[in-house]
TORKOL-4160 file (C-alpha; in steps of 0.2 Angstrom, whole numbers, padded with zeros to 4 digits, m for minus):
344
<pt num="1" X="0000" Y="0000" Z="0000"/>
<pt num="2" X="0006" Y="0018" Z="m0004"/>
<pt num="3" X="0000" Y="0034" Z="m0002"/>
<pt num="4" X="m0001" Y="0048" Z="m0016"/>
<pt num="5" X="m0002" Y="0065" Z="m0014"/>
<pt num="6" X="m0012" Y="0074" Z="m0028"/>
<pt num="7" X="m0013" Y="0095" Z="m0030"/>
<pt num="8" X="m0023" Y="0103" Z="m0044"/>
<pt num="9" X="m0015" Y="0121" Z="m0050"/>
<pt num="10" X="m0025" Y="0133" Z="m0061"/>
<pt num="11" X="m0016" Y="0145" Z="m0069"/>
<pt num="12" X="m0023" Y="0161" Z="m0074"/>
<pt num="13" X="m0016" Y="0169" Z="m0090"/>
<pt num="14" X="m0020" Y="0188" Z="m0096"/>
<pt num="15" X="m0019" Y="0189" Z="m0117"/>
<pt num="16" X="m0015" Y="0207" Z="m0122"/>
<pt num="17" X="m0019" Y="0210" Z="m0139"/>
<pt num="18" X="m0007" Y="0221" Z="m0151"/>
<pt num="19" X="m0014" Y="0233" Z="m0164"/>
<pt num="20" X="m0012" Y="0229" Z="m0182"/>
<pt num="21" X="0001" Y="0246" Z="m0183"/>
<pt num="22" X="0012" Y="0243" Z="m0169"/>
<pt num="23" X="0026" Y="0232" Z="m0167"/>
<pt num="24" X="0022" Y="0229" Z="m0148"/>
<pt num="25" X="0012" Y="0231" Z="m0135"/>
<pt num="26" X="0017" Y="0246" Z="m0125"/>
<pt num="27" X="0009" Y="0240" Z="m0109"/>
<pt num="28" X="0020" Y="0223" Z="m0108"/>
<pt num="29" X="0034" Y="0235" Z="m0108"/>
<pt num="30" X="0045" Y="0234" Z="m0090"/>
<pt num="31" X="0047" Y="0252" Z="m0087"/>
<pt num="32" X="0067" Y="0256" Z="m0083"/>
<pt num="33" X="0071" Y="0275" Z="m0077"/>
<pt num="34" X="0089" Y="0278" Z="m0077"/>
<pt num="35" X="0099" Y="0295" Z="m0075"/>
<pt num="36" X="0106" Y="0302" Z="m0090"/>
<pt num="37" X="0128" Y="0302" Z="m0088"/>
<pt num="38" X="0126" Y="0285" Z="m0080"/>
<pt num="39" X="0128" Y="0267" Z="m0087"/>
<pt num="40" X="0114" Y="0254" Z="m0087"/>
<pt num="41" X="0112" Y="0239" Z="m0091"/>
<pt num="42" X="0095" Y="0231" Z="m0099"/>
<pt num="43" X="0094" Y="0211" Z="m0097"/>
<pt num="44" X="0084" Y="0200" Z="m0109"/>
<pt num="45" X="0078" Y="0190" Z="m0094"/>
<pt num="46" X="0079" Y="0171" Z="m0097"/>
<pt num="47" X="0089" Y="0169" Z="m0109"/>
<pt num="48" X="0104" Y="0165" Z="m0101"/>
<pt num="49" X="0098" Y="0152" Z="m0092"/>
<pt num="50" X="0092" Y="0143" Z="m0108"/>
<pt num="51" X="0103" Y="0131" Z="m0120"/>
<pt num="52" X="0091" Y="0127" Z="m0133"/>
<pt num="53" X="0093" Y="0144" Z="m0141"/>
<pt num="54" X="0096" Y="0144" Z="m0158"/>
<pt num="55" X="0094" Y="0164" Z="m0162"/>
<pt num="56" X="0092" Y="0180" Z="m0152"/>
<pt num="57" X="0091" Y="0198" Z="m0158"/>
<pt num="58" X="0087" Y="0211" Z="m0151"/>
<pt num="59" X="0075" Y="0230" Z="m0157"/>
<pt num="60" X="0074" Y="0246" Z="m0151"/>
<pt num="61" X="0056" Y="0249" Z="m0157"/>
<pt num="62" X="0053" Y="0241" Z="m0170"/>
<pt num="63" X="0070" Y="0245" Z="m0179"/>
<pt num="64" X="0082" Y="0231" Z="m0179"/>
<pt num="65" X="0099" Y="0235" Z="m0165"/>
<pt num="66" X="0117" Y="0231" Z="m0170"/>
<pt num="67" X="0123" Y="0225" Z="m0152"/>
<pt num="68" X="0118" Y="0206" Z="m0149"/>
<pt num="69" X="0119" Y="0193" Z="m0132"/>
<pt num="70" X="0107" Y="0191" Z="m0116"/>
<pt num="71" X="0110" Y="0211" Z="m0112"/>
<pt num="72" X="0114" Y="0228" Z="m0119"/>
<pt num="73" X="0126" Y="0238" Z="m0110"/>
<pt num="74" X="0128" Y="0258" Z="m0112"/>
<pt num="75" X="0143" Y="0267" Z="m0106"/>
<pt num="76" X="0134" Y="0285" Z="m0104"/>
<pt num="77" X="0117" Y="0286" Z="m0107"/>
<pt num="78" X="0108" Y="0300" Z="m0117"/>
<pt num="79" X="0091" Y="0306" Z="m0120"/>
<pt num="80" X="0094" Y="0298" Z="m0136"/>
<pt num="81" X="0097" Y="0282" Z="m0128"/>
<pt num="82" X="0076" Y="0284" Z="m0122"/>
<pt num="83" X="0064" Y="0268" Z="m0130"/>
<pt num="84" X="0059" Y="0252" Z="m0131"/>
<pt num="85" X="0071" Y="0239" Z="m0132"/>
<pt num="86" X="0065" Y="0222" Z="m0137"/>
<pt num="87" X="0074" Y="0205" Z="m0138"/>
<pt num="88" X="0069" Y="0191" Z="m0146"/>
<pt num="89" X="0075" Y="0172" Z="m0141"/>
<pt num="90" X="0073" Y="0158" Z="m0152"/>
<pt num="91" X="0075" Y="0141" Z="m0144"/>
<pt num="92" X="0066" Y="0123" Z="m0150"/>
<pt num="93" X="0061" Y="0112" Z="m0139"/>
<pt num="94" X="0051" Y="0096" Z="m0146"/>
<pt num="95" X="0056" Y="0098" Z="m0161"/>
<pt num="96" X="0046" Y="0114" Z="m0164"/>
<pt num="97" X="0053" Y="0132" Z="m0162"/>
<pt num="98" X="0049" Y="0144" Z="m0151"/>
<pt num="99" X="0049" Y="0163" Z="m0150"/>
<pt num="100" X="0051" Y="0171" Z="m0130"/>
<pt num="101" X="0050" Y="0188" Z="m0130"/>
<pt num="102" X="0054" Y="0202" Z="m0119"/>
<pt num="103" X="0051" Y="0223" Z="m0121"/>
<pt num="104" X="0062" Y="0235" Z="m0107"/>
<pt num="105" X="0055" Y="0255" Z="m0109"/>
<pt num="106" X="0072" Y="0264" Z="m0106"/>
<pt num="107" X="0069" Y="0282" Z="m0099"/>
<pt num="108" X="0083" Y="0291" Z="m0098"/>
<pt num="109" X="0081" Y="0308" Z="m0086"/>
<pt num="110" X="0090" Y="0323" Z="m0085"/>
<pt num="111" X="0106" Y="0321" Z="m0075"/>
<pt num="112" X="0104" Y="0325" Z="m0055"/>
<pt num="113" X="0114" Y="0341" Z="m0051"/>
<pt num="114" X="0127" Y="0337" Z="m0036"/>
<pt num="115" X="0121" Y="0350" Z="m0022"/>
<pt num="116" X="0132" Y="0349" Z="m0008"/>
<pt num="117" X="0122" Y="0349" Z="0009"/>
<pt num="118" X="0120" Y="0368" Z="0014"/>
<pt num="119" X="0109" Y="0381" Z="0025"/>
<pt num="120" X="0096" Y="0387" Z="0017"/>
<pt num="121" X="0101" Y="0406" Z="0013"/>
<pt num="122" X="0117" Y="0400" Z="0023"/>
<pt num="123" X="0134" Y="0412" Z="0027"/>
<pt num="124" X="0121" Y="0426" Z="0029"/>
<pt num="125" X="0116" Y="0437" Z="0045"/>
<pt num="126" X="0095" Y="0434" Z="0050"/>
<pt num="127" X="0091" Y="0449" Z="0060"/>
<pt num="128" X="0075" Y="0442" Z="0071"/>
<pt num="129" X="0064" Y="0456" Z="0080"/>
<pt num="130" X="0058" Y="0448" Z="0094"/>
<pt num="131" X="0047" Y="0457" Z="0111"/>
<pt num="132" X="0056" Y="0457" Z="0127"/>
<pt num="133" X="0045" Y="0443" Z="0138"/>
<pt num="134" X="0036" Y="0436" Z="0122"/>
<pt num="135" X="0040" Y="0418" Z="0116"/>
<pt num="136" X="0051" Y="0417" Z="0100"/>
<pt num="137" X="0057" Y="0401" Z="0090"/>
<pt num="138" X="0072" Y="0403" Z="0077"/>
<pt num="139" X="0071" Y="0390" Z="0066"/>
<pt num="140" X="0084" Y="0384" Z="0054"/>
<pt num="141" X="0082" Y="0373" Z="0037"/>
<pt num="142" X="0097" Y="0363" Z="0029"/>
<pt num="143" X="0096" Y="0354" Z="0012"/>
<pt num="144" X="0106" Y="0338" Z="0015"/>
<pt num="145" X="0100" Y="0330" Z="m0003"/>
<pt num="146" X="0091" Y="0323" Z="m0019"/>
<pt num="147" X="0087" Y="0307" Z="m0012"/>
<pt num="148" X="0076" Y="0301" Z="0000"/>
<pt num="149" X="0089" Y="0296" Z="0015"/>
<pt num="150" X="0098" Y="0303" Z="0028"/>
<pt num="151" X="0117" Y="0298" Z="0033"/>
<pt num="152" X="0123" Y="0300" Z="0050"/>
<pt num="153" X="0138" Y="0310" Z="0043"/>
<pt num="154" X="0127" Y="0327" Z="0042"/>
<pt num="155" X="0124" Y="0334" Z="0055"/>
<pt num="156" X="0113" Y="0352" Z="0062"/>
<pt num="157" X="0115" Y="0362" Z="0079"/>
<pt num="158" X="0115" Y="0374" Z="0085"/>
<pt num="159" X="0126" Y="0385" Z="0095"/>
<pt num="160" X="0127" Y="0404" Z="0105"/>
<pt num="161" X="0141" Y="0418" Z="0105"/>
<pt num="162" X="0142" Y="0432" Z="0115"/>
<pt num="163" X="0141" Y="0447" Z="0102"/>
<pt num="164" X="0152" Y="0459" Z="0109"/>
<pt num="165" X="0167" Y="0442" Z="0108"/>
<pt num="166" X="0168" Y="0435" Z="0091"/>
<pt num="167" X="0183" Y="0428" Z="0095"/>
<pt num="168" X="0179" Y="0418" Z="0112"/>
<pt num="169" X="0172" Y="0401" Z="0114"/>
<pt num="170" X="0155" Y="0394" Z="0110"/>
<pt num="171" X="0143" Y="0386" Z="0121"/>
<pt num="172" X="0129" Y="0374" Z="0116"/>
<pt num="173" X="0110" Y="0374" Z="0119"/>
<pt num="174" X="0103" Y="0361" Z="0131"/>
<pt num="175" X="0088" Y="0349" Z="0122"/>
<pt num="176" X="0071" Y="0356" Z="0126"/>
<pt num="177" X="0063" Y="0346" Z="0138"/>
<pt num="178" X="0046" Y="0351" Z="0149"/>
<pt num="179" X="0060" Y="0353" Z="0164"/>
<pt num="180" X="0071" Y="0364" Z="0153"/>
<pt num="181" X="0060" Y="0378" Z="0146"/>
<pt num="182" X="0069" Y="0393" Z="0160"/>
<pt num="183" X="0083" Y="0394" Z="0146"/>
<pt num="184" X="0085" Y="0395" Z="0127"/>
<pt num="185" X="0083" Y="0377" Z="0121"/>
<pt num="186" X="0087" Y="0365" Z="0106"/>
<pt num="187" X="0074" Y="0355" Z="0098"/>
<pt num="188" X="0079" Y="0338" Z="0091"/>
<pt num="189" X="0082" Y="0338" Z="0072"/>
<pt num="190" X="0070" Y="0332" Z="0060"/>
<pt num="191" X="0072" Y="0324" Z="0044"/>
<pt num="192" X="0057" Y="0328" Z="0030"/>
<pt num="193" X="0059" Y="0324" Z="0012"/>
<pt num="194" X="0048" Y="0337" Z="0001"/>
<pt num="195" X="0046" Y="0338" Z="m0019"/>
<pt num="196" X="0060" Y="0326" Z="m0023"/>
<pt num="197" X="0075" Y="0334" Z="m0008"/>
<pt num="198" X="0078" Y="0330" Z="0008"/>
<pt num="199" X="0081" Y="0341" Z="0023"/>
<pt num="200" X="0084" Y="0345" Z="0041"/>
<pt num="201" X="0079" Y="0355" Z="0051"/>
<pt num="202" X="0079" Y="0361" Z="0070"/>
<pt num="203" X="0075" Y="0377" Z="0082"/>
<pt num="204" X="0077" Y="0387" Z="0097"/>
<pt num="205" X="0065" Y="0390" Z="0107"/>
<pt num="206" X="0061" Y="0404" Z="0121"/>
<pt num="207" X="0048" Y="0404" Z="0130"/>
<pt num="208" X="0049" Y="0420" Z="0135"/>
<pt num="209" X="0063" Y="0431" Z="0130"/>
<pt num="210" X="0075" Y="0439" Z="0142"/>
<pt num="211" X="0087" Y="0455" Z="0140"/>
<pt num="212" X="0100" Y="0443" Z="0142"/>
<pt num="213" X="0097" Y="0436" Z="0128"/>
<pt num="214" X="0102" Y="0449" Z="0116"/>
<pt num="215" X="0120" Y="0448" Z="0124"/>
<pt num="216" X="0120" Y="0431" Z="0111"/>
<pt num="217" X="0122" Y="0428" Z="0092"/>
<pt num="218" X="0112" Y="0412" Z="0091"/>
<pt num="219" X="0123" Y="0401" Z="0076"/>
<pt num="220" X="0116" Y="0389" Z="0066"/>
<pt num="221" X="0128" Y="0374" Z="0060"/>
<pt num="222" X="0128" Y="0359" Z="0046"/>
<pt num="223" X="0142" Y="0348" Z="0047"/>
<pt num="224" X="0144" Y="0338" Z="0033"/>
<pt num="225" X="0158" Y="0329" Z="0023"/>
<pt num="226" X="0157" Y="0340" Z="0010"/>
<pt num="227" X="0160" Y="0355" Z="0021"/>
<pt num="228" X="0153" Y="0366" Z="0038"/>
<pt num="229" X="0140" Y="0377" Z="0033"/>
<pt num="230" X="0134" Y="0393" Z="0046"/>
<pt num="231" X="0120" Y="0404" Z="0047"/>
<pt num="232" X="0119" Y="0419" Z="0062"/>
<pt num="233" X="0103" Y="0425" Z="0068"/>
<pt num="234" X="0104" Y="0441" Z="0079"/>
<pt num="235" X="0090" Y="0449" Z="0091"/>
<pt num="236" X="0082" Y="0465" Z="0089"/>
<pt num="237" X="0070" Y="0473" Z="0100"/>
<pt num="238" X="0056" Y="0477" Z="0091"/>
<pt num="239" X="0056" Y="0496" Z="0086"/>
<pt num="240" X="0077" Y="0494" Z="0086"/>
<pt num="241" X="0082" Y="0497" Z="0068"/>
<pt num="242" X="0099" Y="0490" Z="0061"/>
<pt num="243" X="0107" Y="0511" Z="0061"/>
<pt num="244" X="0104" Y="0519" Z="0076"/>
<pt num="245" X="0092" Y="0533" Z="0078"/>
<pt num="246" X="0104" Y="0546" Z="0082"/>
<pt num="247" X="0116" Y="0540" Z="0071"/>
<pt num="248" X="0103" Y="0540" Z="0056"/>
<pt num="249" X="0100" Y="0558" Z="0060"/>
<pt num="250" X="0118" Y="0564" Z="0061"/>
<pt num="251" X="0118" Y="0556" Z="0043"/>
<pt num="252" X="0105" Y="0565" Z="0037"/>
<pt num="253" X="0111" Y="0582" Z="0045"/>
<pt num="254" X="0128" Y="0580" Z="0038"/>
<pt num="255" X="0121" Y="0575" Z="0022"/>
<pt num="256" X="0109" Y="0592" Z="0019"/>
<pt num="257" X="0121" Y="0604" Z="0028"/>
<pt num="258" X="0139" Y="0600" Z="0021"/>
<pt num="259" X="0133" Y="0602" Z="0003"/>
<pt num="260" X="0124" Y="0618" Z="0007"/>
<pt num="261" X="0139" Y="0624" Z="0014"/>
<pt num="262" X="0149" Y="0619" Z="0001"/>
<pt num="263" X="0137" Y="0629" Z="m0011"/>
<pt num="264" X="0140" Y="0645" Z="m0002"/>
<pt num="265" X="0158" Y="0645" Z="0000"/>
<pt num="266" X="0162" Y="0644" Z="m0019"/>
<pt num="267" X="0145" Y="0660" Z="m0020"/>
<pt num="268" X="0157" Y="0669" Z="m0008"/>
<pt num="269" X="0171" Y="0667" Z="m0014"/>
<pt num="270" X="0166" Y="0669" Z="m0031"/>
<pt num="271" X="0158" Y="0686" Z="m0025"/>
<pt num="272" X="0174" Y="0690" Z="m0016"/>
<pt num="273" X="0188" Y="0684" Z="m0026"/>
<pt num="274" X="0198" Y="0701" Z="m0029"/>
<pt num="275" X="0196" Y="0703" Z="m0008"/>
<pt num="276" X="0202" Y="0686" Z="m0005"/>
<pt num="277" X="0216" Y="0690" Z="m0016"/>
<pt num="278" X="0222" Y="0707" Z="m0008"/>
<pt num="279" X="0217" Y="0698" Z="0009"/>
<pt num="280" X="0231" Y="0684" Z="0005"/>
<pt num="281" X="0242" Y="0698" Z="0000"/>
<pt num="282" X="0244" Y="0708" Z="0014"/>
<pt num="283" X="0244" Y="0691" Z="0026"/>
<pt num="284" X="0257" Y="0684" Z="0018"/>
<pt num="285" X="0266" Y="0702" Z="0014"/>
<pt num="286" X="0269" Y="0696" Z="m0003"/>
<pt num="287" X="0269" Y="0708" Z="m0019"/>
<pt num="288" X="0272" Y="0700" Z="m0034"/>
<pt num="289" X="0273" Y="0719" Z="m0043"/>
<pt num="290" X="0290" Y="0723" Z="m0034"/>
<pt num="291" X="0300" Y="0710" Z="m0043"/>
<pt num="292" X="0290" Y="0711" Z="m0060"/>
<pt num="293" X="0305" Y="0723" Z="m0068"/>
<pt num="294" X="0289" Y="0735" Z="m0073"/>
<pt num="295" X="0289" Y="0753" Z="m0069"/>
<pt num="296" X="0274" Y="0754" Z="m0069"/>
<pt num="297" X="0258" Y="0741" Z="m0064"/>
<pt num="298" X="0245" Y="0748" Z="m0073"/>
<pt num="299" X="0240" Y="0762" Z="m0087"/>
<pt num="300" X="0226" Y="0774" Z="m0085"/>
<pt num="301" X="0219" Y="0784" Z="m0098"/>
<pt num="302" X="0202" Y="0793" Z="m0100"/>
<pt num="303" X="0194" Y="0804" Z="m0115"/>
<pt num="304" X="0200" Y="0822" Z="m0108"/>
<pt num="305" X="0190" Y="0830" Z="m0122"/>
<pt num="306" X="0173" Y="0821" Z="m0120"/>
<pt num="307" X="0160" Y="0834" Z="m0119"/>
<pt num="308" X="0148" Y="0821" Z="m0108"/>
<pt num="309" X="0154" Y="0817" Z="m0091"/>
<pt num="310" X="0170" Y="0824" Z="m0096"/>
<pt num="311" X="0175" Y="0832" Z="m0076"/>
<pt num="312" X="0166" Y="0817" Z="m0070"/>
<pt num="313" X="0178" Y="0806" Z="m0081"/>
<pt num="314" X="0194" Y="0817" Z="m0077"/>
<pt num="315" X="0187" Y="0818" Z="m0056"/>
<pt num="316" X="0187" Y="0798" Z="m0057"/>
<pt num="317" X="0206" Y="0795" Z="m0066"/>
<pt num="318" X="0216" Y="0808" Z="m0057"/>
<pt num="319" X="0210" Y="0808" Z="m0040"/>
<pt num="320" X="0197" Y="0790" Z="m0034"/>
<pt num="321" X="0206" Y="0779" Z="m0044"/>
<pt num="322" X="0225" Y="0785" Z="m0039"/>
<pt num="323" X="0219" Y="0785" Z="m0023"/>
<pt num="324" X="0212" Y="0769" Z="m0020"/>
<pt num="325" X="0227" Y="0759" Z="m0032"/>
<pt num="326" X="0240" Y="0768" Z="m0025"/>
<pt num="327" X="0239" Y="0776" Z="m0009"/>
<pt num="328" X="0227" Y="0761" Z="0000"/>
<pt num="329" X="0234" Y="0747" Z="m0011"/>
<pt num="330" X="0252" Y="0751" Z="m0017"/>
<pt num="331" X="0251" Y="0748" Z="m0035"/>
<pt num="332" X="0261" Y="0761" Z="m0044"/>
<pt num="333" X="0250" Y="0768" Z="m0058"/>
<pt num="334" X="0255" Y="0779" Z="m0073"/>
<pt num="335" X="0239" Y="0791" Z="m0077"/>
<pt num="336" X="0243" Y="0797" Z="m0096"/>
<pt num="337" X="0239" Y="0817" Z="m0092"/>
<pt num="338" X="0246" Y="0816" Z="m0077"/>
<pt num="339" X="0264" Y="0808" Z="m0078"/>
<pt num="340" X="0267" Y="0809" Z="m0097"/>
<pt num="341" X="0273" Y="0826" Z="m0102"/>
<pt num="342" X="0267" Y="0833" Z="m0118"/>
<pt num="343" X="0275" Y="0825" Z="m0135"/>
<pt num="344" X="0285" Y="0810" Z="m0122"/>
């Protein structure tokens, strides 16, 4: 006596039909994205674990493809590389010949930029107006990368300075916890991947601000092995501007008076200029007429038979002007009816 074990198997096919005008049926198609600059390899399945092949070829679309065996390599893939890439095994078994059959849909995308990990709007100074005894939370954001993973290599903290010391030491935050909320804390960092990028992020928080707190530069840090990467956020009081108010009116003072005074000097000394000249003259006691080699320093002639004005004319030459240039001033003047005799 024996005993047999019996099992029944259904097997359930799916027939997809082709149209009449295509060379394939896109939906058998094993959909392969690959990154464009990158090698790829696209396999023809079970071909090589058959030995009853007697032909394989292989199609990109329905056009027939030079390179031949169970796989296609490409070196760099472009977007011409993009398709359908079918390969076709002959093998007989029984005596009759079989066709297997197997489409790969090669999409090449655009290459991935290399980003290094970075603060967002990182190497920058945040100015954060906050109220005095207010809560406040500082938060800080750092791409990390493309893909949806996070290595334990990058890392994002924080860290406080006092202003007034940029050289001195650094001191770190405690974590936040419910017994920790008298101080300025650290939250734990978060990992979130959003639209394709990955990210960290992590805050400070006060619970109520304090004046000692603006004595601080609150720094934001992401180590990574590409690189340290630092953003700097510093208090303000609300109503506390980045220029001081006195400051910013002494500016605006300077800025309106000095050119005004500027203005009125040159009027002045536009008005002035023969002043100014006689003025240096006698400060510096320097008369360039003594050492001209001139007898005289000026000429003065007036029409002495004029009928209009002629005494006026005559009043004016022999007596205001020789008196001013020469008796006030010291010029040496040669008046033509006075100091040249008749026929000289």
């Amino acid at each position: 006596n024996s005993t047999y074990n019996t099992t029944s198997t259904s097997l359930h096919f799916i027939v997809k039909k082709r149209n009449a005008d295509e060379c394939l049926n896109p939906l058998c198609a094993l959909k392969t994205p690959a990154d464009g600059g990158t090698a790829e390899t696209v396999l023809c399945g079970i071909a090589h674990t058959l030995t009853n092949i007697t032909n394989m070829v292989w199609f990109k679309g329905c056009n027939f493809f030079t390179q031949s065996g169970s796989h296609l390599r490409f070196r760099e893939l472009s977007d011409t590389d993009s398709g359908n890439y079918t390969c076709v095994v002959t093998l007989t078994r029984g005596g009759k010949s079989y066709n297997y059959t197997k489409t790969t849909q090669l999409i090449v995308k655009d290459p991935v930029e290399i980003v290094n990990p970075h603060i967002l709007e990182s190497d920058s100074i945040s100015y954060e107006t906050v109220d005095i005894g207010l809560p406040y939370t500082l938060q800080c954001k750092g791409f990390i990368s493309h893909e949806n993973d996070h290595s334990d290599a990058i890392t994002l903290y924080w860290i406080k300075k006092k202003a007034e010391d940029s050289l001195g030491s650094a001191d770190f935050l405690t974590m936040c916890t419910n017994e920790t909320w008298e101080a300025p804390c650290e939250t734990e960092t978060k990992f979130n991947y959003s639209n394709g990028n990955a990210f960290l992020s992590n805050e400070i928080r006060f619970q109520e601000v304090k004046e000692e707190d603006f004595e601080f530069n609150y720094i934001c840090k992401l180590d990574s092995p590409s690189g340290n990467k630092k953003k700097t956020f510093v208090l303000r009081r609300k109503g506390q501007s980045d220029i001081a108010q006195r400051t910013f009116a002494t500016g605006i003072t300077l800025a309106t008076v000095l050119p005004s005074l500027f203005l009125l000097m040159c009027v002045v000394c536009y008005a002035f200029r023969i002043d100014l000249v006689l003025w240096h003259r006698r400060l510096t006691n320097k008369d360039e007429t003594k050492s001209d080699g001139k007898e005289y320093d000026a000429y003065v002639s007036y029409l002495k038979y004029s009928k209009i004005d002629a005494e006026a004319e005559r009043k004016f030459a022999l007596d205001v002007l020789s008196h001013t240039l020469e008796e006030h001033f010291g010029y040496k003047l040669c008046i033509f009816e006075r100091d040249v005799m008749p026929g000289g």
